[in-house]
N, C-alpha and C positions, 0 to 999 in steps of 0.2 A: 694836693689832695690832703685828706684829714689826716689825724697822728695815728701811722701803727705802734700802736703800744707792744710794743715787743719787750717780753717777758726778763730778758735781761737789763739790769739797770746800768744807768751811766756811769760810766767808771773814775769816778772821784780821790779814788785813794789808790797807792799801791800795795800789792798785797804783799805780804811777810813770807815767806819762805815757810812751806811743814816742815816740821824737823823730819829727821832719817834715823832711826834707831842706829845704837853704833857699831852693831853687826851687820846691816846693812851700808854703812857708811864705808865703814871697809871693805866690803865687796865692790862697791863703786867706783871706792878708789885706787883698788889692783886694775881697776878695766878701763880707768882715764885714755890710756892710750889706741882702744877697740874703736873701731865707728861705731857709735852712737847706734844705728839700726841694725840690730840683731846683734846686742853686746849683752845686754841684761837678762842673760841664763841662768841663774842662781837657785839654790835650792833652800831646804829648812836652814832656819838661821839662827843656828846654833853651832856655832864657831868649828867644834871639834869637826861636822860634816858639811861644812860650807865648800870646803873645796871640792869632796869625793860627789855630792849631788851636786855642785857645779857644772861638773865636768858631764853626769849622766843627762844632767838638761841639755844641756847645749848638744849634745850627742844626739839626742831626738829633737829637738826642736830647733833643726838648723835651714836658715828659711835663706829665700835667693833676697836680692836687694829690695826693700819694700818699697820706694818710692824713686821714680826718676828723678834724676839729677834739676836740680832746680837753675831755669834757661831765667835768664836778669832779660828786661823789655830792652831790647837795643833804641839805642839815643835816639835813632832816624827813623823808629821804626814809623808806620803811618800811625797820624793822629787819629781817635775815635772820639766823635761829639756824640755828649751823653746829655740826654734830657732827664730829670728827676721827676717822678712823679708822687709825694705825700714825702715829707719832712717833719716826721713825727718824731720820737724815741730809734726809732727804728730808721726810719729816714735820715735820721743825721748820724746814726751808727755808720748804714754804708757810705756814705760819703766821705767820714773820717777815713774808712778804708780803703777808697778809692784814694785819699791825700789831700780832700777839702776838707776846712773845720771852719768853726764862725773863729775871729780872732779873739772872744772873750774864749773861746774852749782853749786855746793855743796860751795866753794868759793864765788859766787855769793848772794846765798841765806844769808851765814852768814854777807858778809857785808851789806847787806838789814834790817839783824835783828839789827846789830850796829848803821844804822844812826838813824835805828825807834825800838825803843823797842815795839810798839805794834805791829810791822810786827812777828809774828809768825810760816813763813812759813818753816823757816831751823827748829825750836822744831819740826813741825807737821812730818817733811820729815823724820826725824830724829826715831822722832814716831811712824809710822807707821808701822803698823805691817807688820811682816814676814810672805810673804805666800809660804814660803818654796820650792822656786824655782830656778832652776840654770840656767842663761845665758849660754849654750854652745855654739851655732850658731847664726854669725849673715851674712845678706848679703844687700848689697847694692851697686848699679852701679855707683854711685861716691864717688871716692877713699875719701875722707875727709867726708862723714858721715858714711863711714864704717872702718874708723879709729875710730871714735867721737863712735861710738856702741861697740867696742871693749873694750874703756876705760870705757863706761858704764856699759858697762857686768861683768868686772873684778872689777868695784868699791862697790866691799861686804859690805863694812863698813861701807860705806857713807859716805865717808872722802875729805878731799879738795883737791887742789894739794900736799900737804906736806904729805900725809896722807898714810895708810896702804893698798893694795891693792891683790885681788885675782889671782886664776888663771885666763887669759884672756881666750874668746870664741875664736872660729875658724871662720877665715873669708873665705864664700865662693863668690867665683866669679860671679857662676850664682845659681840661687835659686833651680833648680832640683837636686843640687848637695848637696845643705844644705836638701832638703827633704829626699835625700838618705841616709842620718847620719844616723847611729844606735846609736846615744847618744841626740835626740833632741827625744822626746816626745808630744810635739804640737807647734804648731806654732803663732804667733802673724803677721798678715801680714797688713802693711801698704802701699801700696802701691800706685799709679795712679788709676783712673777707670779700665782705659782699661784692666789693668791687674788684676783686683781683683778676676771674676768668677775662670779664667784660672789659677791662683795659687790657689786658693781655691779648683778645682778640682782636680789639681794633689797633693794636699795636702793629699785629703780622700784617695784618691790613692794611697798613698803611705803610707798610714796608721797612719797619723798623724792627731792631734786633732785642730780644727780649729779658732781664734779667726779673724775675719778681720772685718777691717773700713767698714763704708757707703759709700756708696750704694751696694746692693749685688753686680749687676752687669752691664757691658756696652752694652750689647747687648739682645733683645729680647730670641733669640734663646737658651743662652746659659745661660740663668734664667732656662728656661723648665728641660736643661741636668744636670747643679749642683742640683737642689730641688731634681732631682730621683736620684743622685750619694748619695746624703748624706743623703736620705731614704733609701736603700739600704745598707747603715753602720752604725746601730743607736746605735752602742759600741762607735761609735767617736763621742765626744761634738763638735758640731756647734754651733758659738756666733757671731752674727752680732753686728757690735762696734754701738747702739743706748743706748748711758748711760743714758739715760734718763729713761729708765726701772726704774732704784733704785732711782727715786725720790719720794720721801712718802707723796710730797702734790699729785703727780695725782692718786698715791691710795686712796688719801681721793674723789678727784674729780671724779674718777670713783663711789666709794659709793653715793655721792651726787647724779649722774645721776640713779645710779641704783634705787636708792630711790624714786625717782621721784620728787624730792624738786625744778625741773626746771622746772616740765610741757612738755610738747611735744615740743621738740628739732628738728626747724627745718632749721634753718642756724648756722652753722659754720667759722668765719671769722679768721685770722691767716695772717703771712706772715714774711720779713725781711726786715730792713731798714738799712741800713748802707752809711755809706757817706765819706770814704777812700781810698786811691788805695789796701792798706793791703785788707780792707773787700772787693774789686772787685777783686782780686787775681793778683794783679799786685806784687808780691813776690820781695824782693832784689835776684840778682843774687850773688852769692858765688863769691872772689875775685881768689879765684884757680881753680876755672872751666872751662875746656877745652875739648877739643876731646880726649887729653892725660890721663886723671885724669876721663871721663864720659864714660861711654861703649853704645855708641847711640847704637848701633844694638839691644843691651838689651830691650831699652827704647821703640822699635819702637814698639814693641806689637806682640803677637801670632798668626802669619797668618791666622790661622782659626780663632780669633776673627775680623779680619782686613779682611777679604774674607764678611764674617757675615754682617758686617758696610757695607762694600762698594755694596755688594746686595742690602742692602735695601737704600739707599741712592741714588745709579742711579735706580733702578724702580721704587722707589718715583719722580724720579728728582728734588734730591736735591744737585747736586754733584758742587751748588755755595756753599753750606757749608761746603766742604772740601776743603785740604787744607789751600792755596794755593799751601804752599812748600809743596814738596814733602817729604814720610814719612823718607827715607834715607837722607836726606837734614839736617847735625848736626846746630841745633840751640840754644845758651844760651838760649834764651827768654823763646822759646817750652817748653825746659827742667824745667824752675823753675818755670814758667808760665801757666801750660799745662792746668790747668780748662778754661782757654780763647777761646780753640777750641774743635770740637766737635770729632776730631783726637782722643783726649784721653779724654776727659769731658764727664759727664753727662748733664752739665751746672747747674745752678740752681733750675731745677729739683732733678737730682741726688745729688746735693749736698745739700742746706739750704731745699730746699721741703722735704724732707725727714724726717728732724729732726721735724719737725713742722706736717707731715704724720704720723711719728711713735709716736709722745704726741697722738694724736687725738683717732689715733688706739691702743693705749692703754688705753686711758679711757674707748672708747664707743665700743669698738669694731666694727670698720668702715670695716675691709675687703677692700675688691677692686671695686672700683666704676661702675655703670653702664655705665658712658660717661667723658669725661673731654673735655674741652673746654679751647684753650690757646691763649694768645696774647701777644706784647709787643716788643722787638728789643732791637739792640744796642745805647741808643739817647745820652750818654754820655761818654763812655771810647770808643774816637773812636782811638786806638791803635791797629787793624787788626783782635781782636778776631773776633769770628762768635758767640757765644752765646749771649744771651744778657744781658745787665745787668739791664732790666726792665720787666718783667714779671709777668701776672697774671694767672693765672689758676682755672676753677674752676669743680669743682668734683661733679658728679649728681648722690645720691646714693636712684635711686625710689621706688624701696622698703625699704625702712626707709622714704621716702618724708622729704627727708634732704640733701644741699646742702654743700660743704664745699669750703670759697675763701678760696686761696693762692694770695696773693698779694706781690712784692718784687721791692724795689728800691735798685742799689748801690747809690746810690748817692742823700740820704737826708737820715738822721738818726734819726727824727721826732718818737718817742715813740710811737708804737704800742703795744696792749697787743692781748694774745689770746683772742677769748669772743665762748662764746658756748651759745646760744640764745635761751631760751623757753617760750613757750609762758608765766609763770608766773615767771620767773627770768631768769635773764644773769648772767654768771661766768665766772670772768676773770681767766685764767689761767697762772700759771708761775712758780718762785719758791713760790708764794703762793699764795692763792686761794680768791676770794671776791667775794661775792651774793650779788646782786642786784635787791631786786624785781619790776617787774614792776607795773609800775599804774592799768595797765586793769587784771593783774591777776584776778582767778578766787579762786584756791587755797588758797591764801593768803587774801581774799578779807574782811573777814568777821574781821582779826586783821590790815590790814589797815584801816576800817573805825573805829576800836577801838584808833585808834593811838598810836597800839604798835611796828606796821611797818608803816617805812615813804618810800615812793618806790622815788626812784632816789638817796637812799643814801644807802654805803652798810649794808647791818643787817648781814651779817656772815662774818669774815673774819676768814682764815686759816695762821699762820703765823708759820711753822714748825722752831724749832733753834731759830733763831736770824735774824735780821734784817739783810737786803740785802746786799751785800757790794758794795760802789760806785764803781764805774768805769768809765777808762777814754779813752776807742774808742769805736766806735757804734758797733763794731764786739765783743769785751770782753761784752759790756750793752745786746748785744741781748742774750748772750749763760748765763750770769751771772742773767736776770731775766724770761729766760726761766727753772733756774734750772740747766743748762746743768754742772756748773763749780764746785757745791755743795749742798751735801745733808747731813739729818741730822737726826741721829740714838739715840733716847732716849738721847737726846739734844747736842748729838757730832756732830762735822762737818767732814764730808767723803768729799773725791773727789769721784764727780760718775761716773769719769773709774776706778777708783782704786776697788770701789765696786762692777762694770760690769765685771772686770777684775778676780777680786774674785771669785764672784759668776759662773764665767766659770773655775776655777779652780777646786774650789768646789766641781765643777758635775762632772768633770772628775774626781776626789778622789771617789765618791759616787756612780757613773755609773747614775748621773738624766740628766733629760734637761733642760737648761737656761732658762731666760725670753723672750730673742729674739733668734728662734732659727729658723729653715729654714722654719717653714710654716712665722712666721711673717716675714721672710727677703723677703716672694717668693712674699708678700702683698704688702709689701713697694716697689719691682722692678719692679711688672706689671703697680703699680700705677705712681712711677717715670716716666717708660716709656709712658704709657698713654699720660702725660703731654706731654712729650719729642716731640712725636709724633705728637700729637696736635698742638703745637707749627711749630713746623718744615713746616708739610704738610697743617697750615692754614685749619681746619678744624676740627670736632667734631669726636675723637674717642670714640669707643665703646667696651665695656668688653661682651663676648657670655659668661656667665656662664657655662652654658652645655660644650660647646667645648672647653673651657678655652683658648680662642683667642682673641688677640685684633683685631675689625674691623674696614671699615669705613663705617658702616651702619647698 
């Protein structure tokens, strides 16, 4: 199927180490010898009280172990044939972390490690465990990334170009045809929005096991019919692609909230900043891409999800946001471009709101809000899209009397972090975690006037692993200090699809269910849309619990 443009970029360089201030460095290195998860207690980092609010952190913020011990795929274990569906950016992401690559990426990586010996990334690939699964099927609408998934599926070895290679998978033409295979066991679907529910449901259907990208889905209606399809078949593992699940600082940060070490939590701030054409989805287009080599009818979308959009869009009257061209109308741009309209987009709802929705509702457990409120427009890529690349959103969830922004520019990459705000501290959140108490707490009031907390400086910080890795676009900095690129297991460093990827293996060997599985996908769609909706119709939507509907009132 076509390329998911996923937001993160191909990783071509290795990144450099941030420095560590050298009072923090110190602290690091009296705790070499602590496990890794729940070591980094440390307070203001000013030498003379490094150790006395050391010691009061770690006193309160002493949490049980945050993550199971990590089970390696045993060698026998059974094999699972996996079908690919779209090989795009994003499609050959998971694949690499499943342990297929094309062998010019495998080429690549080693001369990465040649010009820099600290670049590690061809050891780790190299490394990485086997989770015992066979590329048979892959499919994709243009013919050179369903070449490029063939060479990956058959690259066993993980070898270069000169190197040893397997049998190749089967490439199907259209994706009902790879679900029909009696040798494909689940699927990994990468695809567009528009098409994500609609393979996803003929996937259960077909009796296949489900792995697909963000967002559930493009349309309101057809959130309701996947959630009852794949309750309805609870032998097949459902995994919606939010890797952020396996990051073991927001299990600490959930404990934190659960604890009550924040005080009453009642705004939530968040968002994405980026400031490149890459991070506004302005894609290169492929220099062999044609009407010859791209199967547009494929790409146009599944009528009933295209009948779905355009109901609600002309009784909204919104139908200046479609188009303009027409859906049969073949266009490069469309095709490597597509999150720019809302033709096949979620827009930055469906896409970055998501990822920044699914942290939130995995710490606190947010569920689906009672209103969202949105604003913002096109004010800088003015290139034809219809989404915008400025928008805010913000989420009213009144029974908890707790608000959460979304706030999101393309274009300024100005450092934002998460912050979850209560009345006796703020926690920033990301791949690691800082407590902030505030001045007026009440909680903490009695060791602030002791001056063993100084509030506007942090007294906890969480630093799972190691230190951050630089990076160098504001698209790699946001997914790299939200956690999204790495995570860290009794002081190893995972990629966390590799481990989201796992962990839905796993459950299908096991018969369990995953960490994001169709109740949280159904959470993060209704919320998406919310936004979406809001946005569009210029007005406050609202979630009816009881009747499980979005309204406008």
């Amino acid at each position: 199927m076509s390329e998911e443009h996923n937001e993160i970029q191909k990783e071509n360089e290795e990144f450099p180490e941030k420095k560590v201030s050298q009072g923090r460095r110190d602290v690091l290195k009296a705790m070499v010898t602590v496990p890794v998860l729940g070591a980094m207690a440390y307070g203001v980092y000013q030498k003379k009280k490094v150790e006395n609010t050391s010691r009061h952190a770690a006193e309160m913020f002493r949490f049980k172990s945050d993550t199971a011990a990590y089970n390696p795929t045993s060698s026998d274990a059974q094999v699972i044939r996996i079908g690919i569906i779209g090989y795009g950016i994003r499609g050959s992401q998971l694949m690499q972390a499943l342990g297929f690559a094309t062998p010019e990426y495998v080429d690549n990586l080693k001369e990465q490690s040649r010009i820099n010996s600290e670049n590690t990334r061809y050891q780790d690939f190299l490394e990485q465990e086997d989770l015992r699964i066979e590329i048979t099927a892959v499919c994709d609408i243009f013919d050179v990334y369903a070449e490029d998934a063939i060479r990956a599926g058959s690259n066993i070895y993980r070898e270069g170009t000169e190197g040893r290679y397997g049998r190749e998978p089967k490439r199907y033409i259209h994706y009902k045809e790879l679900l029909a295979a009696p040798d494909v066991d689940a699927v990994v679907i990468a695809s567009p929005d528009h098409w994500h529910g609609t393979m996803t449901m003929d996937a259960i259907r077909a009796g296949k096991h489900v792995y697909v990208e963000k967002p559930l889905t493009w349309t309101v209606p057809e959130t309701y019919e996947l959630r009852s399809l794949v309750k309805q078949n609870p032998h097949l593992v459902f995994q919606l692609g939010h890797q952020n699940r396996q990051i073991e600082a927001y299990e600490r940060a959930r404990q934190i909230i659960e604890k009550g070490l924040l005080g009453k939590i009642t705004l939530i701030e968040t968002g994405t900043n980026r400031n490149d054409p890459n991070g506004a989805w302005v894609y290169p287009i492929h220099e062999k891409a044609n009407p010859g080599s791209i199967d547009w009818r494929q790409f146009e979308g599944d009528p009933e999800r295209i009948k779905e959009y355009m109901d609600y869009m002309t009784s909204a009257g919104l139908i200046k946001y479609v188009g303009p061209e027409s859906r049969d109308t073949f266009s490069l741009e469309r095709f490597f471009r597509w999150r720019c309209w809302w033709d096949y987009s979620t827009g930055l709802s469906g896409d970055l709101l998501t990822h920044e929705y699914d942290a939130m509702n995995q710490i606190l457990n947010l569920g689906i809000p009672s209103s969202a409120s949105s604003s913002g427009g096109v004010y800088f890529f003015k290139d034809g899209r219809t989404v915008p690349d400025v928008l805010q959103t913000v989420f009213e969830y009144r029974d908890k009397d707790l608000t959460m922004l979304y706030s999101a520019t393309l274009a300024n990459q100005f450092r934002r972090s998460r912050k979850i705000m209560g009345h006796d501290a703020t926690m920033e959140v990301g791949n690691t975690l800082t407590v902030t108490v505030d001045p007026r707490s009440e909680q903490y009031r009695q060791k602030i006037d002791q001056g063993i907390i100084k509030p506007g400086e942090p007294f906890y910080t969480y630093v799972p692993g190691q230190s951050v890795d630089a990076v160098s676009t504001a698209t790699e900095r946001y997914f790299a200090e939200r956690g999204l690129l790495y995570s860290f297991i009794k002081g190893k460093r995972y990629n966390t699809t590799f481990l989201h990827l796992k962990e839905w293996i796993d459950c299908i060997r096991k018969g369990q269910q995953p960490s994001c599985g169709i109740d949280q996908g159904f959470e993060e769609a209704i919320t998406a849309h919310m936004g979406t909706r809001a946005y569009l119709e210029g007005r406050t939507m609202y979630w009816d619990k009881d009747k499980e509907q979005i309204t406008r009132e």
